[in-house]
N, C-alpha and C positions, 0 to 999 in steps of 0.2 A: 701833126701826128697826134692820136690819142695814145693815150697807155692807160689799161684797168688793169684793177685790183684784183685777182681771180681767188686763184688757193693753192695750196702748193703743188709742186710740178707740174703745169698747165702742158697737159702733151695734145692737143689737137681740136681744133676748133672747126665747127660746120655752121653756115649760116643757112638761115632760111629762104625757101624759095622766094619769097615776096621780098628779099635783102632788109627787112626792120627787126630781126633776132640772131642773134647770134650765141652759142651753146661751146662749152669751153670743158672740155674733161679734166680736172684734176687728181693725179694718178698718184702722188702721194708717196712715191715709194721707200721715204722716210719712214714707213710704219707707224705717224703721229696717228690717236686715235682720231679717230671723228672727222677725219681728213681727205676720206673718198669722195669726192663732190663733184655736181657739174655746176659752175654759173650759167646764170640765163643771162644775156647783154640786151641791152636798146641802141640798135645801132641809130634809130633818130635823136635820140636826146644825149646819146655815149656816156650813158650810165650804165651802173650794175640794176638791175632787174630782182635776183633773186640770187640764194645758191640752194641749189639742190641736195638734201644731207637723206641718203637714204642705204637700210642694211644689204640691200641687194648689189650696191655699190663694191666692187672687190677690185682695185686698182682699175677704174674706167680708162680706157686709156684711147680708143678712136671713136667715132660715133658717126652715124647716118641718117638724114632726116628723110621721110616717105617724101614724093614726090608733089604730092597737094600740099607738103609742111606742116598733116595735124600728127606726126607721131616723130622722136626720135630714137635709134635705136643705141644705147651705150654699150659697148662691147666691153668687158670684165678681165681684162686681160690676165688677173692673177687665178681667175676660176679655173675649175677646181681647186678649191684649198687643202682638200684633204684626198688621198687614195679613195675612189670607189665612188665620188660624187661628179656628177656633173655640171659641166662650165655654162657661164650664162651670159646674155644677153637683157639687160636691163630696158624697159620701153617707159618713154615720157608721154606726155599727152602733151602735146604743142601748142594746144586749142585753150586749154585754161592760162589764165595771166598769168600762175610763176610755174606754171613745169609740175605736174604732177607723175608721177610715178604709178603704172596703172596695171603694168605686168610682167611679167618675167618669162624668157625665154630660154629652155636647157639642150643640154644634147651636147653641148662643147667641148671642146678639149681646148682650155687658152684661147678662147676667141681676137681677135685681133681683125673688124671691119678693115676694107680695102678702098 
């Protein structure tokens, strides 16, 4: 059995097509600052990879990766934080080595991937 080190409240992990990455939501709901994050994993070597610390981050909480494996989508579970804005959908780039952060998708109400 491995066990990694993720970040706090690790709510839901999706692996990559090709099974060598593995993507880890940490949803934080502690309210620690700086604490919305996703890890990137190696599932060949069962190391941490990277973590992802980005503002678009708003309690990640499930996630989905495109089907070729070059995009993941983070769903924001706490989006909208405010009356009057809308909820998001965070997008990774899969294709570069630690997880880039490339775009943002709105329209939601509480997003919550299935």
């Amino acid at each position: 059995m491995t066990i990694f080190n993720t970040g706090v409240n690790p709510s839901s992990i999706a692996i990559s097509p090709n099974g060598e990455t593995a993507y880890v939501t940490n949803s934080n709901n502690y309210g620690i600052a700086g604490n919305y994050t996703v890890t990137v994993l190696d599932l060949i070597t069962n190391l941490p990879k990277t973590t992802i610390f980005d503002p678009s981050f708003d309690e990640p909480y499930r996630m989905a990766i495109s089907k070729n494996g070059k995009r993941v989508y983070v769903a924001n579970s706490a989006s909208p934080s405010k009356v009057g804005e809308e909820g998001t959908v965070t997008i990774i780039d899969a294709d570069t080595a630690n997880g880039t952060v490339v775009g943002l998708i709105t329209g939601f109400d509480g997003p919550s991937l299935r």
